[in-house]
C-alpha positions in Angstrom: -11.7 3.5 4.8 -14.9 2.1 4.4 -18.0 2.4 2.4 -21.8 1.7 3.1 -25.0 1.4 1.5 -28.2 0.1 2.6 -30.3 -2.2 0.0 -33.6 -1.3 -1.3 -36.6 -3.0 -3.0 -35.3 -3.7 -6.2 -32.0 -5.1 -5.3 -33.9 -7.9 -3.1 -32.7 -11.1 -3.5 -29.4 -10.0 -5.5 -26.0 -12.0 -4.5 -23.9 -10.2 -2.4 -21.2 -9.8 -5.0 -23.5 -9.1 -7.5 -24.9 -5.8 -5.5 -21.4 -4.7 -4.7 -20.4 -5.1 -8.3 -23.7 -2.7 -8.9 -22.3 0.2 -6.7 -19.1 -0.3 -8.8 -16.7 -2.7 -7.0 -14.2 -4.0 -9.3 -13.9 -7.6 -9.1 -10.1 -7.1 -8.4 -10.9 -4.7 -5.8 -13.4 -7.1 -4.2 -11.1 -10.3 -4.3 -8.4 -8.0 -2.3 -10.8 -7.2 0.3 -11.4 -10.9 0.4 -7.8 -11.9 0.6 -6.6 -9.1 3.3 -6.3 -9.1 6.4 -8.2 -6.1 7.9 -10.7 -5.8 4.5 -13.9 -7.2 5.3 -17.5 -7.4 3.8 -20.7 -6.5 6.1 -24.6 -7.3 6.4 -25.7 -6.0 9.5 -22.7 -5.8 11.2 -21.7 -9.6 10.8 -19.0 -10.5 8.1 -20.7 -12.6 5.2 -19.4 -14.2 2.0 -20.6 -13.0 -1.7 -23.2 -15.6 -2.2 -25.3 -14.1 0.6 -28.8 -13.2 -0.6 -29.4 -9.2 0.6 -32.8 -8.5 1.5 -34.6 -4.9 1.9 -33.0 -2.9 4.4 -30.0 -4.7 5.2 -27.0 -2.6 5.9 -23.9 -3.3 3.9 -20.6 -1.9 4.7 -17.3 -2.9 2.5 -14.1 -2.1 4.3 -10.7 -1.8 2.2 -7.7 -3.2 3.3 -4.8 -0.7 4.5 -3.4 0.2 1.1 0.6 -0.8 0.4 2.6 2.6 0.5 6.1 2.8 -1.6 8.6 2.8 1.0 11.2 4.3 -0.7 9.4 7.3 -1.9 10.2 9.7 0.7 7.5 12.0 2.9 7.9 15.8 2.4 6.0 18.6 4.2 5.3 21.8 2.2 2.2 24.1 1.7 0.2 22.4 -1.3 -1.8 24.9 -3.1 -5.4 22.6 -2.3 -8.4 23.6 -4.6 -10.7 20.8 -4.0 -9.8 17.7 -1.3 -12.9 15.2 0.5 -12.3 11.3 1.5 -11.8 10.4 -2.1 -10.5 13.4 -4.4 -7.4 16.0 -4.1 -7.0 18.6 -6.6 -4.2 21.0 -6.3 -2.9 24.1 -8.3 0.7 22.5 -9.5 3.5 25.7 -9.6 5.8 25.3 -12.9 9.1 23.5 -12.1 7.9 21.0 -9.6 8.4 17.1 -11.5 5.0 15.1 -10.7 6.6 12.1 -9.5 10.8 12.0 -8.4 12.8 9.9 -10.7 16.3 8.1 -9.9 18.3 10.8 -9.7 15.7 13.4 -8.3 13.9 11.0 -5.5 12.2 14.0 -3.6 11.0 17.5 -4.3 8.3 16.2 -6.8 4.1 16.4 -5.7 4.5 12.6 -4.9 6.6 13.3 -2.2 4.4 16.4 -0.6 1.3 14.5 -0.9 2.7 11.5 0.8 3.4 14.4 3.7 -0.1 15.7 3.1 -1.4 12.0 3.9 1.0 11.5 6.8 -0.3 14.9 8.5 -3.8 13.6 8.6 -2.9 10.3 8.8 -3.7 8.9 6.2 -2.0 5.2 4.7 -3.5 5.4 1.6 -0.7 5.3 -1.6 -0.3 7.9 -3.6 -2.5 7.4 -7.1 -1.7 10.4 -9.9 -4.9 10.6 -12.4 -3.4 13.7 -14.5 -0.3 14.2 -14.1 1.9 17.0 -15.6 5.5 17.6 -17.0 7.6 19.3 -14.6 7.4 22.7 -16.5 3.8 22.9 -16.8 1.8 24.3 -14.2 -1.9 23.9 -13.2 -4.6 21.9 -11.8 -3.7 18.2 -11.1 -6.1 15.5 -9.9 -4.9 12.8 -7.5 -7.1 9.9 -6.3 -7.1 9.2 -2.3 -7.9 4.9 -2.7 -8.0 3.0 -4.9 -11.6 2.3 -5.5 -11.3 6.4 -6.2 -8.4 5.4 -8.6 -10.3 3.0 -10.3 -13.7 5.1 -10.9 -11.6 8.4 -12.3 -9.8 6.2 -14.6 -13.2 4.6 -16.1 -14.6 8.1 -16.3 -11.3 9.2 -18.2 -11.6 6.3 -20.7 -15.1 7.5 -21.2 -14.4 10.9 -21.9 -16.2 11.9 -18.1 -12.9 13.2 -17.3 -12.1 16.2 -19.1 -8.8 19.1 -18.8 -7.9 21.7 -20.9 -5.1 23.8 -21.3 -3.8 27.1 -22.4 -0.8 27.5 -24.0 1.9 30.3 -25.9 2.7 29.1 -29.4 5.1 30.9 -31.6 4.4 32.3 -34.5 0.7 33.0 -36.1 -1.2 29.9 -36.6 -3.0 29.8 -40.0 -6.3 29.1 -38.4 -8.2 30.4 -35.7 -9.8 26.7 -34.7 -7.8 23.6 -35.6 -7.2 20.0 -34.9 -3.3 18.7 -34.8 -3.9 14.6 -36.0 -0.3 12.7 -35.7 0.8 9.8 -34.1 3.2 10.2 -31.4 6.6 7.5 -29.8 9.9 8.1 -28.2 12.3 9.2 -29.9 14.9 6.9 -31.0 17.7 8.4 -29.4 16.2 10.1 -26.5 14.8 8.6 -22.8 12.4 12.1 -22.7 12.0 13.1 -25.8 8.6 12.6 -28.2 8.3 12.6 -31.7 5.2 12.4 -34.6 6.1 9.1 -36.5 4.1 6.3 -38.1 5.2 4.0 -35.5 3.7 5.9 -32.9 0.3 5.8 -30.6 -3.1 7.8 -32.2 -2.9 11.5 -30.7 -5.2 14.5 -31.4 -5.0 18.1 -30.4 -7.9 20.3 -30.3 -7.2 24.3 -30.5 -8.6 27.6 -30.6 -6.8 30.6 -30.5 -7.7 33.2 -27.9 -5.4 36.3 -28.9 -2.6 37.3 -30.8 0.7 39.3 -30.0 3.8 40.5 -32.2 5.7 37.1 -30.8 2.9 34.3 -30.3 -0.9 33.0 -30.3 -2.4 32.3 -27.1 -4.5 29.2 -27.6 -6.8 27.1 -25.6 -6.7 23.5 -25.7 -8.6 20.3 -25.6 -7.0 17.0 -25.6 -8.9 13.8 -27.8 -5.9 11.7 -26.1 -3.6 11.9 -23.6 0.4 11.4 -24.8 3.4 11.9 -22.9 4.5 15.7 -24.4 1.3 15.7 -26.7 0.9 19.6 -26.9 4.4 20.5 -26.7 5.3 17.7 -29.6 2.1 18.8 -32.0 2.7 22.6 -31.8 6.4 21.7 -32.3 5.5 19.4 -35.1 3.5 22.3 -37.2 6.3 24.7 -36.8 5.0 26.3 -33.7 6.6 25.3 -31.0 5.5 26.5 -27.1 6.7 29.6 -25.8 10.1 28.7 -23.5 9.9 24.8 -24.6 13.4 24.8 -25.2 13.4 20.4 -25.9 11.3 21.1 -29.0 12.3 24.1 -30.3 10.5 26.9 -28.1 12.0 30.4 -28.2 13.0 31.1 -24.3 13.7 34.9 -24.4 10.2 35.3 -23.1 9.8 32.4 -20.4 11.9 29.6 -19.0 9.9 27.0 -19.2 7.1 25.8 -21.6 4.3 28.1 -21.6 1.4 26.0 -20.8 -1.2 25.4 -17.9 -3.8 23.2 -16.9 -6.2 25.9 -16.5 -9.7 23.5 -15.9 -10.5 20.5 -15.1 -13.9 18.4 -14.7 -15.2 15.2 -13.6 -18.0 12.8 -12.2 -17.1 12.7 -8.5 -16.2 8.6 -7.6 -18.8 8.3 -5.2 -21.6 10.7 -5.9 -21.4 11.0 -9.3 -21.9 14.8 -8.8 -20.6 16.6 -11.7 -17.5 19.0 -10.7 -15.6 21.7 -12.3 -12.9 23.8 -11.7 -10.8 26.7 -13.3 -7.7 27.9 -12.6 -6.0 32.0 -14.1 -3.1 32.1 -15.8 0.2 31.8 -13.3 1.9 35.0 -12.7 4.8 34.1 -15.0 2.5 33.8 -18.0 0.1 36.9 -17.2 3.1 39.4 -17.1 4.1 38.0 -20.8 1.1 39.2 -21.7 1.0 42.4 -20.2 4.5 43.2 -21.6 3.1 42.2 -25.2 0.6 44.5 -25.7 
């Protein structure tokens, strides 16, 4: 993969390092091009160093290194349900019940594994980099970066609040207000690998929420996250007394679903390269529509 640009007026004169660092090369990213053996930096077609001087209308092309792939994480081929894919982003519709990367005991099956197909279909080398990724019981749109320099951008633009999802969930119960804000810090729990809690010893997490409708059994709600926790919706909702819909680890009532009832319904961002503001939105899944045809 490469990238080009071609100088203008007022970058005359910059260093070469300098006016990559302008079209946001990280200096890590640079220094591996640098150090690799098929990266190389451009002017004109002729390699040159980062104190080089670019002048008007001097073409500069950056090309990044063949990226290093996990070996052991194993290449499966399935249909992906694509909403948005180009050189840099992929952004796919994530069923319920599909883990987002495999774990010891569970080392294929999981969207790492069927992306890594993806890649090998077009072949592509590039590793696999998760931006948002979801439990396994949570369905939705999930964004996946296709290099690093991708990687890196999205995960600025998240700090900076760029980088936006929101959810919609089935809580239990009636919450006492119609918009809200969930505030407590969440850890592990003590005696659990999985398993979150609220506690004082725990990272800064807020919920945002605003309920949508309400049936006989739950609120349907729509969410906003201030911060990004491991189990952060399922552990505040749990932690008010109104825990998801089929959330069984923190307390959910499963007569009605399975699984926890929450999707990643929308998603926006600045795009890596052209900064062009994107947005998508995703329905309800099946499995969460039919609840709420039965409950009315």
């Amino acid at each position: 993969m490469f990238l080009e640009w071609q100088v203008n007026k007022e970058d005359s004169g910059l260093l070469l390092r300098t006016f990559l660092r302008s079209k946001h090369i990280s200096k890590q990213l640079l220094t591996a091009v640098k150090f690799s053996v098929d990266g190389k930096i451009e002017v004109n077609g002729t390699e040159q160093n980062v104190l080089y001087e670019v002048q008007t209308g001097d073409e500069v092309r950056l090309t990044f290194p063949t990226e290093q792939q996990n070996e052991r994480l194993l290449a499966e081929h399935t249909d992906l349900e694509i909403v948005f894919e180009d050189e840099f982003l992929l952004i796919i519709n994530k069923p319920a019940g599909i883990a987002s990367i495999p774990s010891q005991y569970h080392p294929s099956g999981s969207v790492a594994n069927f992306v890594k197909g993806h890649y090998e279909a077009q072949g592509l080398t590039s590793a696999i980099h998760i931006v948002t990724r979801l439990d396994r019981e949570t369905s939705g749109l999930m964004l996946i970066a296709k290099n690093r320099f991708a990687h890196a951008r999205l995960s600025t633009f998240l700090q900076q609040g760029l980088l936006k999802r929101s959810y919609q969930a089935f809580v239990s119960g009636e919450l006492a207000e119609q918009v809200g804000s969930i505030e407590a810090p969440i850890g592990r729990k003590a005696v659990s690998i999985m398993e979150r809690v609220v506690t004082p010893e725990g990272k800064y997490a807020k919920t945002n929420y605003q309920v949508l409708a309400r049936y006989q059994a739950f609120d349907h709600v729509a969410i906003q996250l201030e911060t990004g926790r491991t189990h952060q919706i399922r552990v505040h909702f749990s932690y008010i007394g109104h825990p998801l819909i089929g959330d069984d680890m923190y307390g959910g009532d499963t007569d009605l679903l399975k699984r926890q009832a929450l999707h990643s319904c929308h998603l926006h961002l600045i795009h890596p390269l052209t900064e062009e503001y994107l947005a998508f939105d995703l329905p309800l899944p099946y499995d969460m529509e039919e609840i709420i045809l039965k409950s009315k």
